[in-house]
C-alpha positions in Angstrom: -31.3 -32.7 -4.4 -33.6 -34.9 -6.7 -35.6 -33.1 -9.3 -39.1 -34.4 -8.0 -38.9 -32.7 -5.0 -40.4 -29.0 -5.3 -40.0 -26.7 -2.4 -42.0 -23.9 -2.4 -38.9 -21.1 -2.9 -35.7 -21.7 -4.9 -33.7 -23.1 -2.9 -29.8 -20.8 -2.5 -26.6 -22.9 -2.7 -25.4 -24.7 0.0 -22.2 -24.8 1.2 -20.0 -28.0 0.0 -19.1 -29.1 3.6 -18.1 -32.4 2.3 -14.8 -31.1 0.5 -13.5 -29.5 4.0 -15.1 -32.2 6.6 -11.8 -33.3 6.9 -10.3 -30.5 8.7 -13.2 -28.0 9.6 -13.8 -28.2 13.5 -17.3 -29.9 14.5 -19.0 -26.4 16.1 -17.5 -24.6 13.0 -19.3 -27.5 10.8 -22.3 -27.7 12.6 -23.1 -24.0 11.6 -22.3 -24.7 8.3 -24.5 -27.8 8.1 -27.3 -25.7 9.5 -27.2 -22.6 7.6 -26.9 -24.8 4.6 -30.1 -26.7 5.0 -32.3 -24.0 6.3 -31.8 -22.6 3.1 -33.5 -24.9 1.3 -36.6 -23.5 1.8 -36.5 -20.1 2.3 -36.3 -17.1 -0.3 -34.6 -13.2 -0.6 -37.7 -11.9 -1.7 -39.2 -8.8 -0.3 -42.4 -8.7 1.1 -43.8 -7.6 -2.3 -47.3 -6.1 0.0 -46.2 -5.0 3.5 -45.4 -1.3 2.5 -48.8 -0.8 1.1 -50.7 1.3 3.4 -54.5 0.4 4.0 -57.4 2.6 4.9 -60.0 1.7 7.7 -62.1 -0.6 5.9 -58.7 -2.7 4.9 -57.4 -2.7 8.5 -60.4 -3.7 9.8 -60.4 -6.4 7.6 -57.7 -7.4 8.2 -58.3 -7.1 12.2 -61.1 -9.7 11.6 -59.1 -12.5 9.7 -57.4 -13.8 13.2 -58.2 -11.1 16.1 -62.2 -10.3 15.1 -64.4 -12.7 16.3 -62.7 -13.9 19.4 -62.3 -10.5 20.3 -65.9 -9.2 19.6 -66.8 -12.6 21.8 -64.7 -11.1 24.6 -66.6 -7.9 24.0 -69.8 -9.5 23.9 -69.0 -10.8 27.3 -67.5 -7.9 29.2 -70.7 -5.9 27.8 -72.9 -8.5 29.5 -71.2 -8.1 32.6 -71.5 -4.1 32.2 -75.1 -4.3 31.7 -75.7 -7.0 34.6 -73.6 -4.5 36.9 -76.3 -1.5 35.5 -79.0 -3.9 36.4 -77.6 -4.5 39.9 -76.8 -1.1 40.6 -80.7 -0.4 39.1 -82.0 -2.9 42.3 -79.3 -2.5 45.0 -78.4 0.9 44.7 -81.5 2.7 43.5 -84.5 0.9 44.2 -87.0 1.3 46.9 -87.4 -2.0 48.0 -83.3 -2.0 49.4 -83.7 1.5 50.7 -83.5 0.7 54.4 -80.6 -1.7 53.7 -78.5 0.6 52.2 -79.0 3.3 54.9 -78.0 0.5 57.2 -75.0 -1.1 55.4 -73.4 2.0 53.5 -72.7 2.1 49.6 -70.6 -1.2 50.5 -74.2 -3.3 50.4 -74.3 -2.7 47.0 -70.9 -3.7 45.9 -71.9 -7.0 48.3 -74.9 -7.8 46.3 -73.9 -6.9 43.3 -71.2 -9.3 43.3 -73.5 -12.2 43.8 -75.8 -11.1 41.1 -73.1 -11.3 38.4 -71.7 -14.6 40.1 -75.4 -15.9 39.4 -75.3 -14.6 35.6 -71.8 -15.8 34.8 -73.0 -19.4 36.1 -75.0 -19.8 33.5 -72.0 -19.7 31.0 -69.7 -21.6 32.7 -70.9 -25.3 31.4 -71.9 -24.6 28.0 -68.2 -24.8 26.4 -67.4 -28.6 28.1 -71.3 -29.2 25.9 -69.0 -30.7 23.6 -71.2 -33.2 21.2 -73.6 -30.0 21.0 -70.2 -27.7 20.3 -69.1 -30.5 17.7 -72.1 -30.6 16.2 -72.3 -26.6 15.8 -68.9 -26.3 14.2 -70.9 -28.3 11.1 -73.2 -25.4 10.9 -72.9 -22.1 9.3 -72.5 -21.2 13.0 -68.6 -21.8 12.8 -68.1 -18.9 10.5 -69.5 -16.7 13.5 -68.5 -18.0 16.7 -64.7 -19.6 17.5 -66.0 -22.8 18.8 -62.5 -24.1 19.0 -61.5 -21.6 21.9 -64.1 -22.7 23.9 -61.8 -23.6 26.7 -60.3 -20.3 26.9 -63.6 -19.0 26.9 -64.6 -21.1 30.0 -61.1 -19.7 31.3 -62.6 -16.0 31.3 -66.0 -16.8 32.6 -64.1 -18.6 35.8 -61.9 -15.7 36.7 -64.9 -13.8 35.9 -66.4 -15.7 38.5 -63.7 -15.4 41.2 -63.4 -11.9 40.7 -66.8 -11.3 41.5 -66.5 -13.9 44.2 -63.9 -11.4 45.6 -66.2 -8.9 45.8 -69.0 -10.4 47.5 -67.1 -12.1 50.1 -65.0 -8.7 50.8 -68.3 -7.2 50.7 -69.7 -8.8 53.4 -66.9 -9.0 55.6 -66.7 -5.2 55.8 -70.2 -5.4 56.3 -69.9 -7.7 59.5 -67.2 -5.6 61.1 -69.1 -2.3 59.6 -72.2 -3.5 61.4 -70.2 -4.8 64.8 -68.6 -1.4 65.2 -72.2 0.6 64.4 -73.9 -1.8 66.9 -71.9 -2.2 69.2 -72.3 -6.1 69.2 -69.1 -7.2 69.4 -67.6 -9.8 67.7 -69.9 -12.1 68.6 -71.8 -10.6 65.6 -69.1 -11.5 63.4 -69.0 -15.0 64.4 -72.4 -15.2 64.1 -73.2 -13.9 60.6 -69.9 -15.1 58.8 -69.4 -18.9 60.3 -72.3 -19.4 61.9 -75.4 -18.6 59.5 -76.3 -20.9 56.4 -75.5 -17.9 53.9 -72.3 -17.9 55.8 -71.4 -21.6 55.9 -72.1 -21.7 52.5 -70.6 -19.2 51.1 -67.1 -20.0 52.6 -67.3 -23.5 51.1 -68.2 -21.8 47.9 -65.1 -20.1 48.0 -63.0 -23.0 48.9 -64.6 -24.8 46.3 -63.4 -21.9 43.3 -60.1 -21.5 45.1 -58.7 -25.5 45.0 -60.0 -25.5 41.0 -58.8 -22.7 40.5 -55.2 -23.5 41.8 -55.1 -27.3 40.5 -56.5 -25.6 37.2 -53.3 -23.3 36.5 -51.0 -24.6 33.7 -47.9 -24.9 35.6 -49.9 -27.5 39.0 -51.6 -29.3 35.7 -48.9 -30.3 33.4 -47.1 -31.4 37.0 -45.6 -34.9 37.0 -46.5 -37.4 39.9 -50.6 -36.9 40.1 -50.8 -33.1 38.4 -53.5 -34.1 35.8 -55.8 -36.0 38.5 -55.5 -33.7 40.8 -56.7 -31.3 38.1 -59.6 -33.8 37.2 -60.7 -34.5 40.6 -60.6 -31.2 42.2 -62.6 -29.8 39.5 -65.8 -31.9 39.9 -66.1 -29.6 42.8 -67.8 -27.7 40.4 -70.9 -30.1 41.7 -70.5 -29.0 45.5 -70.2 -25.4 44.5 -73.2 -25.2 42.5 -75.5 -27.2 45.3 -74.2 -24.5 47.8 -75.0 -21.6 45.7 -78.4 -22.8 45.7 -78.4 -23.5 49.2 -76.1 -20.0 49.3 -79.5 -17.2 47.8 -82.1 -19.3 49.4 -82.6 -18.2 53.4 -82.7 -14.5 54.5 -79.7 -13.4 51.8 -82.5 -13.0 49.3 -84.8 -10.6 51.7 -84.6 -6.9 51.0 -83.4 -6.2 55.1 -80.4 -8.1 54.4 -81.0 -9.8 57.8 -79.9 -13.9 58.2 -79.2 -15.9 60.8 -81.1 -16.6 64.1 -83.1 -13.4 62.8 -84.3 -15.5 59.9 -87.7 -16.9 59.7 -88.6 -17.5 55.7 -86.8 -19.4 52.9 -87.4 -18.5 49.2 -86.1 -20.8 46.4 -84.1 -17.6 45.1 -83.0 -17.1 41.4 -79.7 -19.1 40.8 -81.6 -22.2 39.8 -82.9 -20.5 37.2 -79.7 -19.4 35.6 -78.1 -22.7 35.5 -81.2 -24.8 34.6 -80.6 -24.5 30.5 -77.1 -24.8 30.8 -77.4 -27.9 33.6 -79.7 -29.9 31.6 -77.5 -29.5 28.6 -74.6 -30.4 30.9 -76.4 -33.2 32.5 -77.4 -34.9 28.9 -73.3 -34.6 27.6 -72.1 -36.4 31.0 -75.5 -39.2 30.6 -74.6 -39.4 27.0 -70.8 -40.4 28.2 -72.1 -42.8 30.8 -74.0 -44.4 27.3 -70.6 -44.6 25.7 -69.0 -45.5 28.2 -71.1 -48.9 27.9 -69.3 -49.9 25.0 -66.3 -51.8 25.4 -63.7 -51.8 22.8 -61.2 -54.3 21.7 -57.7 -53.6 21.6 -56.1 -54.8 18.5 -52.6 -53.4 18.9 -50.7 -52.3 20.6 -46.9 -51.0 19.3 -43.9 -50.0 21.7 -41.9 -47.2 20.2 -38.6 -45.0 20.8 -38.9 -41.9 22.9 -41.3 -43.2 25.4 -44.1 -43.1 22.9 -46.7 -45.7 22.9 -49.5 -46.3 20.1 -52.8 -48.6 20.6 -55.4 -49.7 18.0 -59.0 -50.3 18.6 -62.3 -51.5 17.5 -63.8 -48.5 15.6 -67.0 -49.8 15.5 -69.6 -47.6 14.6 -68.0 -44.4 15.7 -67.7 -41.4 12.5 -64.8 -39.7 12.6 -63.5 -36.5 11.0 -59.5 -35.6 10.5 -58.1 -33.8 13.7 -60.3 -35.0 16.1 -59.9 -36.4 19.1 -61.5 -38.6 21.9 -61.8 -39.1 25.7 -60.3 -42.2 26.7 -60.7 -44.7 30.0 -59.8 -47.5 30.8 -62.3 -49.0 33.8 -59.3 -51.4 34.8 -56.7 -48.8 35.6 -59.5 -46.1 36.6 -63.1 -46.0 36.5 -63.0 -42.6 36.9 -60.3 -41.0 35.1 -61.0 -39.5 31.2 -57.8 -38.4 29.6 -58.1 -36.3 26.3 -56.2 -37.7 23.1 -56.1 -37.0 19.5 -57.0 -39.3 17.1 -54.0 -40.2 14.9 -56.4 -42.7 12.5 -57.7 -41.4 9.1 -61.6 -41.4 8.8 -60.8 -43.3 6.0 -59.7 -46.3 7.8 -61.2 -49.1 9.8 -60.0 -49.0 13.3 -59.4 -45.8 15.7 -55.3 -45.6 16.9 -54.0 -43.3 19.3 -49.5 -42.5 19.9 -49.6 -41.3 23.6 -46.6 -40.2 25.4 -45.6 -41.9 28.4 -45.4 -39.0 30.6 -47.6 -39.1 33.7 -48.7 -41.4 36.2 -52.2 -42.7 34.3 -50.1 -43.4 31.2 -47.6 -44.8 32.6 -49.9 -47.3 34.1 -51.6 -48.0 31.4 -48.6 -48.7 28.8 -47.2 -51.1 31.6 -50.5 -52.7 31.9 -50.6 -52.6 28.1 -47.1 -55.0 28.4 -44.9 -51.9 27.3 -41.5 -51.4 28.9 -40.2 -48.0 28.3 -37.6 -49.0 31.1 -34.9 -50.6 28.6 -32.5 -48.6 27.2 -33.7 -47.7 23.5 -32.1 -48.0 20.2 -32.1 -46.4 17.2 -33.5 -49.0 14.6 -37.7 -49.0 15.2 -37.9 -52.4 14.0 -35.8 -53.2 17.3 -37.3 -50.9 19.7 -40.8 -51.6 19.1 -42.7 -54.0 21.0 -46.1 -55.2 19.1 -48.6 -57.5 20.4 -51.1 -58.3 18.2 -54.8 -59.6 19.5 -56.9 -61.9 18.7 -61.3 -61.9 18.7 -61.2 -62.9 22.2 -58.8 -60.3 24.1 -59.2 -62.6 27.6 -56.7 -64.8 25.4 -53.8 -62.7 25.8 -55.3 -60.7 29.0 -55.2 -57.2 27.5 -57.8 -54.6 29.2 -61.4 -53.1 27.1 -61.1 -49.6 26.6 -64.1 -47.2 26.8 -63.9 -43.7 24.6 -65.9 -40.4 24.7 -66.7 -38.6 21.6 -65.1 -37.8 19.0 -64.6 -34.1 19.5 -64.2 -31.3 17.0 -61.2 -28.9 16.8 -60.0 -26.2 14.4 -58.4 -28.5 12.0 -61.2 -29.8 11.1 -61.5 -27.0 8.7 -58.1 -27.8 7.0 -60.5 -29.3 4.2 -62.1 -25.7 3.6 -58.9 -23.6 2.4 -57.1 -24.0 -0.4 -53.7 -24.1 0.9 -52.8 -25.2 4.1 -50.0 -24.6 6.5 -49.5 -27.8 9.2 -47.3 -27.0 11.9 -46.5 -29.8 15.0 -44.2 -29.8 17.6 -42.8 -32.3 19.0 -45.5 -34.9 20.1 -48.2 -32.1 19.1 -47.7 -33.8 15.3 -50.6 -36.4 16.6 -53.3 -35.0 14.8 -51.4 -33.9 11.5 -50.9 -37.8 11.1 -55.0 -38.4 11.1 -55.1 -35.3 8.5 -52.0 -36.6 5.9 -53.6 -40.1 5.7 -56.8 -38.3 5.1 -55.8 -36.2 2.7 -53.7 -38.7 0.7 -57.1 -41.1 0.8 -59.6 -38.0 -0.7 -56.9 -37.3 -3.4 -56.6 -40.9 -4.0 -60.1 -41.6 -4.0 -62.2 -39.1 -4.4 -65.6 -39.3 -2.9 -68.0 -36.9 -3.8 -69.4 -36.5 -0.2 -66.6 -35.1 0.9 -65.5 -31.7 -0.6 -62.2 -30.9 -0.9 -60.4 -28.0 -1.9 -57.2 -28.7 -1.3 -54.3 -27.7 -4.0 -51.1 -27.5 -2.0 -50.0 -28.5 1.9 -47.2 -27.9 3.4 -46.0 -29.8 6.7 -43.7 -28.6 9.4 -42.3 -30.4 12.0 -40.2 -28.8 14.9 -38.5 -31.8 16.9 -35.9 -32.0 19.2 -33.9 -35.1 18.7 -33.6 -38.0 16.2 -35.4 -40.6 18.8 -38.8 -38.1 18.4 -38.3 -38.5 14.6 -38.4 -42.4 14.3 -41.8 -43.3 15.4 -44.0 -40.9 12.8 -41.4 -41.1 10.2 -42.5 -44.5 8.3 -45.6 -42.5 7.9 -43.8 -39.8 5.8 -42.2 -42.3 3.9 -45.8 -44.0 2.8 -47.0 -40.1 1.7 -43.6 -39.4 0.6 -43.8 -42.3 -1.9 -47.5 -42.4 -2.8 -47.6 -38.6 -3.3 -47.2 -38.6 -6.7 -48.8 -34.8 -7.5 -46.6 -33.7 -4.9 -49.7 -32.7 -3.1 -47.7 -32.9 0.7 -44.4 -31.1 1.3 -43.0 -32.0 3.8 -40.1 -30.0 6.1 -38.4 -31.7 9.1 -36.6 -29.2 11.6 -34.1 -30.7 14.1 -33.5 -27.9 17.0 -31.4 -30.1 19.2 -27.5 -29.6 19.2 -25.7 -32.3 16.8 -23.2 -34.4 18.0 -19.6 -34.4 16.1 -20.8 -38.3 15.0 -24.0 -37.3 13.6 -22.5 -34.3 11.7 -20.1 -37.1 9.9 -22.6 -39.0 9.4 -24.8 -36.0 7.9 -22.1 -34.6 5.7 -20.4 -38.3 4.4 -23.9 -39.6 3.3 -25.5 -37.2 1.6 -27.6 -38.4 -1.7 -31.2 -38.5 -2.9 -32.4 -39.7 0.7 -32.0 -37.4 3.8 -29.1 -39.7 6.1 -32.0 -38.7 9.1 -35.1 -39.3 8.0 -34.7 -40.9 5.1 -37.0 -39.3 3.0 -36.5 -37.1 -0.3 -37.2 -34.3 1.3 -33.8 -32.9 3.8 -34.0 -32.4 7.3 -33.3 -28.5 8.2 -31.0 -27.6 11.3 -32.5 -24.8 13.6 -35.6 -23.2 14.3 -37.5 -22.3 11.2 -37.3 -18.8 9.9 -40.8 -18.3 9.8 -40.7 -14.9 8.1 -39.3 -16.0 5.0 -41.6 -19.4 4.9 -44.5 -16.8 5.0 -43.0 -14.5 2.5 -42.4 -18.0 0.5 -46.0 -18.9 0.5 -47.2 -15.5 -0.1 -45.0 -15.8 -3.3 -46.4 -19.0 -3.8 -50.1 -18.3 -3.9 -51.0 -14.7 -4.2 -54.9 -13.9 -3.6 -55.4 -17.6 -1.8 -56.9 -18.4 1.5 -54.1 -20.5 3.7 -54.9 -22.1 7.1 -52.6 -22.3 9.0 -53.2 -24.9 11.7 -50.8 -25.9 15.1 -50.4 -28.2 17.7 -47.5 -27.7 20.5 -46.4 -25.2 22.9 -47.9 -21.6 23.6 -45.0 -19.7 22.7 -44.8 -21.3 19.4 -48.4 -20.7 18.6 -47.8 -16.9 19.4 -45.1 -16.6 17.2 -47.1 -18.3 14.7 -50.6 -16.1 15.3 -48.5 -12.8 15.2 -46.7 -13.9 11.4 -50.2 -15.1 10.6 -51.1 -11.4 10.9 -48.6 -10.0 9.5 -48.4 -11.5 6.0 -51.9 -11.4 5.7 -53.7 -8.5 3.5 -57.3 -8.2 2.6 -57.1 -8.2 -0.6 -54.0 -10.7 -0.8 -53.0 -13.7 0.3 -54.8 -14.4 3.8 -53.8 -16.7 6.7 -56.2 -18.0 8.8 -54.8 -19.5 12.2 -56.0 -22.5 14.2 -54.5 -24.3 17.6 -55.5 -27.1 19.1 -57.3 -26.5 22.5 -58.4 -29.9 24.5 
């Protein structure tokens, strides 16, 4: 191992596989080669602070470094809904103006109205997280030290299901109601008929619930991330939104709102009711964030590359313009001549730094797919394993009718939680697989502040450390030049970086590990060597525990949920209060 390169543990000797490559079976090899490398980082040490026992005050501190604030925020909300339950049961179930209708309808008219009161409430929460310039805005403000802007779309997840829940119980509500009311009456069910399909508050109110049903299904993880059309129908289906909200209104406004509960033929006056009012803050917030796309949207960018790589990975560069950018963010991204309509997230994978915006997409689903083949990629031929030969570049010239290539029209940028990588002192970068994207914005940037420091932008930055978890070699080619450039440029040894291969090695590539060792890794070619496995994360936290006592780490990820769990629950439990503290942060779109 070259002497420049500094892990952060003392590395334990490695095995010498070359003497016995020879005549040691490839699976017996393999293991070796493994257990060899992920060595490198990792350290014996105990956990030097796990058997100290804290009081109340230090678990609670150490409750609020991760769990705190997204928890009270749950609180918050679930104590809202309490209260707005209290206040329906305060009007429904105990005041004089419902009297008559709850001798009519049984205890079960309360459960029926309360239902829609809370559905009403919870509306007016529903829109604020997709306020994302205001939400962007607010993480810049001493706001973010309060409030977990980043898992705002989780937060939208709980107010839906809030909102279907209660849906539930207002539709159940009134259905027992109709038959309740057909049975005590007599009527028949002709009555039924009548109030449930037949009324406006009944019309309504199904379509309501078809409407929160079909986004509600398209919206699940496992119909979104399907192949062949999940996404858009995931986009489209969700504008319903629109629909539901116009019959809500239309939903409180005849009869529903009157004290008899009475609608139908029966009904004679139509009040305005009270949903508008919950939703009008909210809508006009909502409305100015879509009119503010639509302004965006105006202006056209030019492509100025566009670069073909292995693994069905495609990356574009654009006219930056006069667009301000911050590490980690990302951008919504159309193109009007593949669909008008269709907004796909992406992160940005461009420094602030530099002068154009650039994107790496994977080729996965049917709007990129279209748009890479429109773009002149072919991901159809079989790859290779030299870049230079696999990629296909087309550069542009001022005038892109020249070569034919489509405008591009962007939304944003966004904020997400590693925008604060710049605010710890140490910071823990973790991508999987393609979820590397935004780490590649946040190197560059880091290398640029270190190299040329600007007294606008604070920085406070001592040590990073980057992990990436891929599968295969192809997933490796396409970001590693980049590593190289930090590799080489690095020369504080500011950036560590750790490469983790989990796929199973070929007898080939095991020769070709073991009979070309050196000062370059035989993969990736950097200083640094490429481990075998999954990372033992215990001992990489233990590591930099050892590494910086008393320091603030972020530790900030980007790939799949059961990673990010793992990685929240170590995050936890090598923090202490009065230690070294880990802060976590996942990228949420």
């Amino acid at each position: 191992m070259p002497t420049d390169w500094h892990p952060i543990a003392l590395p334990l000797p490695a095995p010498d596989v070359r003497r016995r490559a020879s005549h040691v079976p490839p699976a017996k090899l393999a293991r070796e080669v493994s257990s060899g490398s992920t060595r490198l980082l990792q350290t014996e040490g105990e956990a030097t602070r796990r058997g100290q026992e804290l009081g109340l005050r230090g678990r609670l501190r150490l409750w609020m470094v991760n769990e705190g604030y997204s928890t009270i925020l749950v609180g918050v909300w679930v104590l809202l809904n309490v209260l707005i339950v209290m206040g329906a049961f305060l009007t429904y179930g105990l005041g004089e103006t419902h009297a008559s209708a709850r001798k009519r309808y049984t205890p079960v008219y309360f459960f029926a109205r309360s239902g829609a009161f809370c559905m009403e409430a919870c509306s007016a929460f529903i829109m604020l997280p997709f306020c994302r310039t205001l939400i962007t805005w607010a993480k810049s403000t001493p706001l973010n030290t309060l409030i977990p802007f980043e898992k705002g779309v989780a937060f939208h997840k709980i107010v839906a299901w809030t909102m279907i829940g209660w849906a539930i119980l207002h539709s159940a509500g009134h259905v027992v109601l109709d038959i309740y009311l057909a049975v005590h009456e007599k009527a028949g069910f002709s009555l039924i008929v009548e109030r449930a399909f037949l009324s406006v508050s009944g019309i309504t109110g199904w379509i309501m619930d078809i409407c929160l049903a079909v986004m509600a299904w398209f919206a699940v993880e496992r119909n979104r991330r399907r192949p062949n059309g999940g996404y858009e129908r995931f986009w489209y289906s969700h504008h319903l939104f629109i629909l539901f909200f116009i019959g809500f209104q239309i939903h409180v406004m005849p009869c529903s709102a009157r004290p008899d509960f009475n609608y139908g033929n029966e009904c004679k006056n139509v009040k305005a009711g009270n949903f508008w009012k919950y939703i009008l803050v909210p809508g006009v917030l909502y409305a100015g964030e879509r009119l503010l796309r639509f302004f965006r949207s105006r202006q056209k960018r030019r492509l100025i590359e566009v670069i073909q790589h292995p693994s069905d990975v495609m990356e574009i560069k654009f006219q930056k313009l006069e667009t301000r950018t911050v590490a980690g963010q990302y951008i919504f991204i159309n193109c009007p001549e593949i669909d008008p309509l269709q907004w796909h997230p992406f992160t940005l994978t461009s420094a602030p730094e530099e002068d154009y915006l650039s994107l790496h997409m994977r080729i996965v689903g049917d709007w990129t797919t279209a748009f890479a083949t429109r773009l002149g990629c072919d991901f159809r031929k079989k790859p290779v394993k030299n870049e230079k030969d696999a990629r296909k570049a087309v550069q542009v010239a001022d005038d892109t009718k020249v070569v034919g290539l489509p405008h591009v029209v962007i939304d944003g940028p966004f904020g997400t939680a590693s925008e604060d990588v710049f605010k710890f002192e140490v910071a823990v970068l973790v991508g999987a697989g393609i979820g590397v994207t935004p780490f590649s914005s946040i190197l560059k940037s880091i290398f640029y502040r270190h190299a040329y420091p600007d007294p606008s932008k604070p920085n406070r930055l001592s040590k990073v450390y980057f992990f990436w978890v891929i599968r295969d070699f192809g997933s490796l080619e396409w970001f590693h030049s980049l590593l190289h450039e930090i590799e080489e440029q690095d020369l504080g040894h500011l950036i560590e970086i750790h490469t983790y291969l989990t796929a199973k090695l070929k007898p080939e590539d095991i020769e070709n590990v073991v009979l070309n060792t050196g000062d370059r890794d035989p993969i990736s070619g950097l200083r640094a060597p490429t481990h075998f496995g999954r990372p033992n994360w215990d001992r990489i936290f233990q590591s930099v525990t050892d590494t910086h006592p008393d320091t603030d780490c972020g530790v900030f990820f980007c790939g799949p949920p059961v990673l990010a769990t793992e990685l929240h629950n170590k995050c936890n439990k090598y923090t202490h209060p009065d230690g070294t503290r880990f802060f976590f942060g996942k990228e949420q779109f």
